[in-house]
N, C-alpha and C positions, 0 to 999 in steps of 0.2 A: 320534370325538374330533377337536376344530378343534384343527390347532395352531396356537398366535397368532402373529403375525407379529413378526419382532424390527422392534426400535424405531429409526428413522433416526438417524444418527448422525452430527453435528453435529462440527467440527474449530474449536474455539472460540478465536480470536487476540487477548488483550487486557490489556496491563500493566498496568493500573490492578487493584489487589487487589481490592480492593470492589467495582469495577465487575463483575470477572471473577466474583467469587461469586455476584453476582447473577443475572448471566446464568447460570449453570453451573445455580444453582438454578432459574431461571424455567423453561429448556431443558428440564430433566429433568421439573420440573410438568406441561408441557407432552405428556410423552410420547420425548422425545430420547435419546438415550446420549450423554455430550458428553466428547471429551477436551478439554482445556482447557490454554493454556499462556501464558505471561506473557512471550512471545520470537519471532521469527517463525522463525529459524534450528531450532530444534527443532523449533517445528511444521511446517516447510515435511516434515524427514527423517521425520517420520510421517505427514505425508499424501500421502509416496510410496509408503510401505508400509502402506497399509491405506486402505477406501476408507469417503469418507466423501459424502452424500448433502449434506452443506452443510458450506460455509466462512463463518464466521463472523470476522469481521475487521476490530478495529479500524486508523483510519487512521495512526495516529500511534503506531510502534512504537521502541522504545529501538536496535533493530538493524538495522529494515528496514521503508518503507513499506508500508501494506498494497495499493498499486498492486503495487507489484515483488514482492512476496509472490505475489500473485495470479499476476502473468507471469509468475516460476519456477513457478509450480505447472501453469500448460498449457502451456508451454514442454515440461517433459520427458515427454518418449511413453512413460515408463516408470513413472510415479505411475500408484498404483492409484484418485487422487482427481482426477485431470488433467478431470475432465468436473464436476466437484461445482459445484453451483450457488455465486454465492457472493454475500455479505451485506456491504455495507459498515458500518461501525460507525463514528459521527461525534460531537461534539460541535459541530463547525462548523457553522453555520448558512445558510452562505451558498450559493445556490442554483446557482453557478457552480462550489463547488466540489463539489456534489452531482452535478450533468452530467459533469465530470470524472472522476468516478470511474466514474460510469456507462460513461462513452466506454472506460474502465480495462478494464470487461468487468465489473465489479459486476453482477448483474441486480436487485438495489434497494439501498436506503439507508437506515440506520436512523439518528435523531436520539437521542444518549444525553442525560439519561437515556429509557428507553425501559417505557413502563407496557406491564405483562404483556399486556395485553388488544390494547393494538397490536400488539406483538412476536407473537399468534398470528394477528392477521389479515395481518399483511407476512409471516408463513409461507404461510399460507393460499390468499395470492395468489403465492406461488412454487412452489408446487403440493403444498403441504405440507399435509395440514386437520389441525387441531387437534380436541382433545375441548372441548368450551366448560366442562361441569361439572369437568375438570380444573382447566383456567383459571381460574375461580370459585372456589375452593377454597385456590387459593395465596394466603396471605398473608404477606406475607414481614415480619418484625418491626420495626415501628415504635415508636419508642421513646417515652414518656411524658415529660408533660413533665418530670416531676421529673430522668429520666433527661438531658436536653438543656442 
C-alpha cells in the first residue's frame, strides 16, 4: 500500500477578501493545504509555529509590508517556516518595483490578478509541479451577464 504524500502547505498573506478566496481556492485546486489570513501579524505567529513549504504574500498589507513580513520571518531562528520559499503577490506593475522585492528575498512575483494556469507554472518553476488535469478542471464562477 503507497501512502500518499501530504500535500504542501502554503502560508497564504492577503487582505483583500476576494482576492484571498481566490487564491485559497486556486491553491487548494492545485493540490496545496493553505492557511490563509487577511493580517501579516497573525500570520507572521503561525508561520513560526508550523512549517510551511511557501509563503504566499501580498505586498500591500493593513499592518505590515510583505518585505518586513518576509524579514521577520528569516530573521527568527526559531520559525519552523524561516527557510519556506516565498511568493510575492502584486498588483503593481512596475518592473522596479518587482526587482525590489526580489532584492527583499522574494524568490518570484506574481502579478494579481493572477489566471490559475500561471499561478501553477510560477509554482512549478519554484520547484513546486502541479497536476495540470487539476489545474483544467478549476473553474472558478464567472458570473453571467444577467448577474453583472
Amino acid at each position: 500500500m503507497n501512502a500518499r504524500a501530504e500535500p504542501p502547505k502554503v502560508l497564504l498573506v492577503e487582505d483583500d477578501p476576494v482576492s484571498r478566496a481566490f487564491l485559497e481556492e486556486a491553491l487548494t485546486s492545485l493540490g496545496w493545504k493553505v492557511a490563509a489570513f487577511g493580517e501579516a501579524m497573525p500570520a507572521l505567529e503561525h508561520a513560526r509555529q508550523n512549517t510551511f513549504a511557501l509563503l504566499a504574500t501580498d505586498r500591500n498589507l493593513p499592518d505590515l509590508s510583505g518585505e518586513n513580513l518576509l524579514a521577520a520571518l528569516r530573521s527568527d531562528t526559531a520559525s519552523l517556516s524561516r527557510t519556506a520559499r516565498a511568493l510575492a503577490l502584486t498588483a503593481d506593475a512596475d518592473p522596479q518595483r518587482h526587482a525590489t522585492l526580489r532584492a527583499a528575498g522574494f524568490d518570484a512575483v506574481a502579478m494579481k490578478p493572477i489566471l490559475l494556469d500561471v499561478l501553477a507554472k510560477l509554482l512549478a518553476s519554484l520547484g513546486f509541479p502541479t497536476d495540470n488535469a487539476t489545474a483544467e478542471s478549476f473553474a472558478p464562477a464567472t458570473p453571467t451577464r444577467e448577474e453583472i
